[in-house]
C-alpha positions in Angstrom: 7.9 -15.6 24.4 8.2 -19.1 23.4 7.4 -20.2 26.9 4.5 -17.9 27.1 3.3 -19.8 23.8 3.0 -23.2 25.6 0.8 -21.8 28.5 -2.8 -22.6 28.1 -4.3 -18.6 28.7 -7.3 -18.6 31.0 -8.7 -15.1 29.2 -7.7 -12.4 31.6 -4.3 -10.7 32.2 -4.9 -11.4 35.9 -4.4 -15.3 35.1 -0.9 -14.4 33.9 0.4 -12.4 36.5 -0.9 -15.1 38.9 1.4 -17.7 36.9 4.3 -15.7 37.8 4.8 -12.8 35.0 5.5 -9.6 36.1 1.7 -7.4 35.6 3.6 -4.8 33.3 4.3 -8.1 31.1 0.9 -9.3 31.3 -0.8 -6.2 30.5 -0.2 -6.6 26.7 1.0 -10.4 26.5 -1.2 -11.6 24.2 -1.5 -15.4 22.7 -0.8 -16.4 19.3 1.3 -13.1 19.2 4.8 -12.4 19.3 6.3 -9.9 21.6 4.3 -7.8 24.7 5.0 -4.2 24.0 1.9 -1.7 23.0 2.0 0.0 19.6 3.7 3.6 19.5 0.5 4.2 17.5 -2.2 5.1 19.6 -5.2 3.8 18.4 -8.1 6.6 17.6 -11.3 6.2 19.4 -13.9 3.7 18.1 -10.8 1.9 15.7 -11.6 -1.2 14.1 -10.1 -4.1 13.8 -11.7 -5.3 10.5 -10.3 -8.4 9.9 -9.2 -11.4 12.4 -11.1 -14.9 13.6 -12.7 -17.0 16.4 -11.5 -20.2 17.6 -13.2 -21.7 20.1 -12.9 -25.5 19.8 -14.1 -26.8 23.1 -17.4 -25.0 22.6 -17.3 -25.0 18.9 -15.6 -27.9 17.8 -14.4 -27.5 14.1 -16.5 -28.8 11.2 -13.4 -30.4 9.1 -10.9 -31.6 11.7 -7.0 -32.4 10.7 -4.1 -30.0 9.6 -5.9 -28.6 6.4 -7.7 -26.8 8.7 -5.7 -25.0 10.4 -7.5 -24.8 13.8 -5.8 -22.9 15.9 -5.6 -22.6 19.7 -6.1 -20.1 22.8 -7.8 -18.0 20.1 -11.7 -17.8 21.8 -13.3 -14.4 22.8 -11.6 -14.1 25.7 -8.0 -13.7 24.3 -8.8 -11.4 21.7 -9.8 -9.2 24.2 -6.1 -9.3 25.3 -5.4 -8.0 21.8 -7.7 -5.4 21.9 -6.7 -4.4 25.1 -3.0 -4.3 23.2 -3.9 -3.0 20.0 -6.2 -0.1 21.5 -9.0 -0.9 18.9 -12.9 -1.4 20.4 -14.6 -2.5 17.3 -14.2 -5.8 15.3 -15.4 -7.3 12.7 -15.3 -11.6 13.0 -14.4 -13.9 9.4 -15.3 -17.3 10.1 -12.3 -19.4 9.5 -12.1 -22.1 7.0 -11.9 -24.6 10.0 -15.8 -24.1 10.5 -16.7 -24.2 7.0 -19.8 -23.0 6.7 -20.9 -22.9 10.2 -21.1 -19.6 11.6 -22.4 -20.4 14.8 -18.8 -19.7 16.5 -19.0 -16.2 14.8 -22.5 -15.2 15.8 -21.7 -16.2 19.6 -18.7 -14.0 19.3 -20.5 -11.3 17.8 -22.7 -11.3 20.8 -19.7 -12.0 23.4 -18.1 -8.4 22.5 -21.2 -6.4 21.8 -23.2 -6.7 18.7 -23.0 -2.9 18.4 -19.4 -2.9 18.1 -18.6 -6.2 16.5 -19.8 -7.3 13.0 -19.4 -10.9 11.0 -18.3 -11.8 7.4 -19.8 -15.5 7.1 -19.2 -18.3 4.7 -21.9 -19.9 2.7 -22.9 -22.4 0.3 -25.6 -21.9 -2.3 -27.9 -24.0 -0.6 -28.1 -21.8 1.9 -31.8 -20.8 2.3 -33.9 -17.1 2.9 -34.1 -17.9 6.5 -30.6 -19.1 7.0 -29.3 -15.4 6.0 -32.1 -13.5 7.7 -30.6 -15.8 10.8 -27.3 -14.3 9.8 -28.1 -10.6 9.2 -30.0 -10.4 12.1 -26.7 -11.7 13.9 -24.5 -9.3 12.5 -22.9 -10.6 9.6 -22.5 -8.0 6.6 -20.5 -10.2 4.2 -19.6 -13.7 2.6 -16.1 -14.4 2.2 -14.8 -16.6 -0.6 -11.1 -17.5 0.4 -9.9 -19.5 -2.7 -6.5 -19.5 -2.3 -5.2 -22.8 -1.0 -7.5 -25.8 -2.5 -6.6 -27.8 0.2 -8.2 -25.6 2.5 -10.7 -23.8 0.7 -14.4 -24.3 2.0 -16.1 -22.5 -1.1 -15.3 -22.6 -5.1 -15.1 -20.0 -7.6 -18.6 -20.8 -9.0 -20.5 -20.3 -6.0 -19.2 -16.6 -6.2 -21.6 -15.5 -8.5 -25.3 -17.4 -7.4 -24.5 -15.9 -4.0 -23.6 -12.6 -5.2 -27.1 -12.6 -6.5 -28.6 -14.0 -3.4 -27.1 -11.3 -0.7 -27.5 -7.9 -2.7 -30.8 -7.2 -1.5 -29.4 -8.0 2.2 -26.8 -4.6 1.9 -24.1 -7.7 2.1 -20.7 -7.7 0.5 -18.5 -10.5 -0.8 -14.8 -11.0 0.5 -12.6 -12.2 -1.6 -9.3 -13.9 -0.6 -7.9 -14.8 -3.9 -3.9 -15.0 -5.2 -3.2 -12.4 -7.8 -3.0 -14.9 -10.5 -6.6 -15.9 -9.9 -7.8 -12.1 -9.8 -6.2 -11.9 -13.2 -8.0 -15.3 -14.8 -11.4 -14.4 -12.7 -11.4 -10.7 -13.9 -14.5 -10.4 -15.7 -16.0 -12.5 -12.9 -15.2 -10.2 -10.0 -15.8 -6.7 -12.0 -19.8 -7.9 -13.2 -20.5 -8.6 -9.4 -23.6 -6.6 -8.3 -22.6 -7.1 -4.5 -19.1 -4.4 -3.0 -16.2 -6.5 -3.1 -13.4 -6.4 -0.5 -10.5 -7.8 -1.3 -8.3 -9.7 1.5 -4.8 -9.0 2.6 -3.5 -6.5 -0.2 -5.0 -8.5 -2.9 -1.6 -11.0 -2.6 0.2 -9.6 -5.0 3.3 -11.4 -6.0 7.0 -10.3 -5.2 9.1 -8.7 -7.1 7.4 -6.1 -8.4 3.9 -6.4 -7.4 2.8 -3.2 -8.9 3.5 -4.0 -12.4 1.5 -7.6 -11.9 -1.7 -7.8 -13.9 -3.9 -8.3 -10.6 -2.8 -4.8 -9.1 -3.9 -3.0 -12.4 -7.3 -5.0 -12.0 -7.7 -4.1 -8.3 -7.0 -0.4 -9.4 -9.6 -0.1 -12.3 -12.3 -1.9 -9.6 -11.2 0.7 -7.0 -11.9 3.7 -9.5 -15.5 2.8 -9.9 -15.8 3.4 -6.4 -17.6 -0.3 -5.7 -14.5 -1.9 -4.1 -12.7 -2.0 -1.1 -9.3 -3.3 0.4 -8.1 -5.0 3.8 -4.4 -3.9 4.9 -3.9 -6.6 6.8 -1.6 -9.5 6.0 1.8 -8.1 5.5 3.6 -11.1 5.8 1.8 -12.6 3.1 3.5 -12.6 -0.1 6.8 -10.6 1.7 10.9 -11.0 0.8 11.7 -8.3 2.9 10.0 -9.3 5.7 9.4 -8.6 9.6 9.5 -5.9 11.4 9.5 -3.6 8.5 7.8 -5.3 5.9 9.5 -2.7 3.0 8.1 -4.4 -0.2 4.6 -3.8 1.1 5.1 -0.5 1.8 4.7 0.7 -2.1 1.2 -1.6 -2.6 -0.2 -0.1 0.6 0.6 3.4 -0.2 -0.7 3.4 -3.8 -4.0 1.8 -2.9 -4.6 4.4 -0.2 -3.9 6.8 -2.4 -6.3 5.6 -4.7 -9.0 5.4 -2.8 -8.5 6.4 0.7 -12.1 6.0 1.4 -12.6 2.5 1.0 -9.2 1.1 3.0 -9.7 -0.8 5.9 -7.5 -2.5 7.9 -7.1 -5.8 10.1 -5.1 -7.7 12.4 -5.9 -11.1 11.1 -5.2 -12.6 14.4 -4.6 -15.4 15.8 -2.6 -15.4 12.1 -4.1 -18.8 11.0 -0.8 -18.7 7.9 1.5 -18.2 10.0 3.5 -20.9 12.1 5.6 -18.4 13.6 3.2 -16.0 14.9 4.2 -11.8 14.1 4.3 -9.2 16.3 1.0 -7.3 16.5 2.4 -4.0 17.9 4.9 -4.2 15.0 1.7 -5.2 12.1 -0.4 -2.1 13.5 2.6 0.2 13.6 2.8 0.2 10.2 0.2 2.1 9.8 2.1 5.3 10.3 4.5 4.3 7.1 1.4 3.3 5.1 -0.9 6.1 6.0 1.6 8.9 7.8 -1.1 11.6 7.7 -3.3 11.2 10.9 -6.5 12.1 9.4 -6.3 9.4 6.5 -5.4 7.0 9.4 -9.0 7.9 11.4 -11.0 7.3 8.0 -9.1 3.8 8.2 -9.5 3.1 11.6 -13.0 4.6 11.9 -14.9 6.4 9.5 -14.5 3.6 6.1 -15.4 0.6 9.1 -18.5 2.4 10.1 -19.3 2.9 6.4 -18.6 -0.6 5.4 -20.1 -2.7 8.6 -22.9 -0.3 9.5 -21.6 0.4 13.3 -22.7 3.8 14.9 -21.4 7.2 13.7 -19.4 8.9 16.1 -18.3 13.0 16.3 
């Protein structure tokens, strides 16, 4: 797979069986992945993939070149469709990555590349963004700001702007996306609960190991999830992990108590093309896990499909 790494993708299994791999290979071979087989989870119809990014820097070219951005390659349109294709899922919602900064344009063009009534966008913004600037955006397709705080050196937003643009996107139906480590949920805890706007919270709310369960930040993201105004990603096991691939044990517990808490308002997402991760994860093995988190199938379709449609707006089906 390491060889399959280094080939530059032209989009289409086609261009890989043409290079030489055999076409049961190419069917699922997907870049910035590890591995090539399918799921054993079969994907329900209309699932969504609710959380993953656009590269495209040839058309796109990033907006804060160098490492700290983590730009990442053979990650355009054109291969995610490989992952879909994988995966099973038809619907998708786009985060601008923190290599754009706040220009959305690569996300909008996406949006309209896989079908804006199956694809939505979660943009990132500064205050001085103006009225016609997010009519621009809604009428794209985005649904959501995302404030990804984690990592300083990467960050494109602060925790101050979280507020001012709170206020500014309520009226638009928007909600904010917070990608924050569980020490900062625990120090901007009033912050995040007086928000007028849904939150979402990224990746399990990265909750420490060992013992993420008794950390402050999980007992936070509970109390928000009782009120019934906040949501969660399952997406970014290998965030946070000891135990590690493929089964990813010590996220088992988080995942299972927030969908018990509030099955209605999970979500989950691939985050591909894996922008952490030098060593990129299998995303057979990532979706897969679904059947530990959630093992009854109808709690898995209000994942997949009925808390997206709720969340992003897309089409009720059935």
């Amino acid at each position: 797979m390491d060889a399959i790494r280094r080939r530059t993708f032209l989009g289409c299994a086609g261009a890989l069986m043409a290079s030489g791999i055999s076409p049961a290979f190419a069917q699922h071979a997907v870049p910035n992945s590890s591995g090539s087989e399918a799921p054993r989870l079969k994907a329900p119809a209309n699932a969504c993939d609710c959380h993953m990014h656009i590269y495209d820097g040839e058309r796109f070219p990033p907006a804060r070149p160098g490492p700290q951005s983590r730009m990442q390659s053979n990650a355009s349109v054109a291969e995610y469709r490989l992952l879909q294709k994988r995966n099973g899922t038809t619907r998708t919602v786009i985060v601008t990555p923190a290599s754009y900064v706040t220009d959305n344009g690569v996300t909008l063009d996406a949006i309209q590349q896989l079908g804006p009534a199956d694809t939505r966008g979660i943009a990132v913004v500064h205050p001085t963004v103006t009225d016609a600037d997010l009519k621009t955006l809604n009428d794209g397709g985005i649904r959501g700001i995302r404030f990804t705080v984690f990592d300083p050196a990467s960050a494109a937003v602060s925790i101050d702007m979280i507020e001012p643009l709170a206020r500014r996107v309520v009226d638009l139906g928007w909600h904010l996306q917070i990608h924050m480590r569980g020490d900062q949920i625990v120090e901007n805890a009033d912050l995040l609960q007086r928000l007028p706007t849904p939150i979402v919270f990224d990746h399990l709310g990265r909750l420490p190991q060992p013992a993420p369960l008794d950390h402050p930040a999980f007992k936070i993201i509970r109390a928000m999830l009782d009120k019934g105004n906040t949501w969660m990603k399952l997406s970014g096991a290998y965030m946070d992990t000891k135990s590690g691939a493929p089964t990813y044990a010590d996220k088992t517990p988080v995942t299972q108590a927030y969908i018990k808490a509030a099955p209605e308002r999970m979500v989950w997402g691939s985050d591909w093309p894996h922008p952490t991760e030098k060593d990129k994860p299998n995303d057979a093995v990532l979706f897969d896990l679904l059947a530990e988190w959630a093992p009854d199938e109808a709690t898995r379709q209000r994942i997949l499909v009925t808390n997206p449609a709720a969340l992003y707006g897309f089409a009720r089906v059935g």
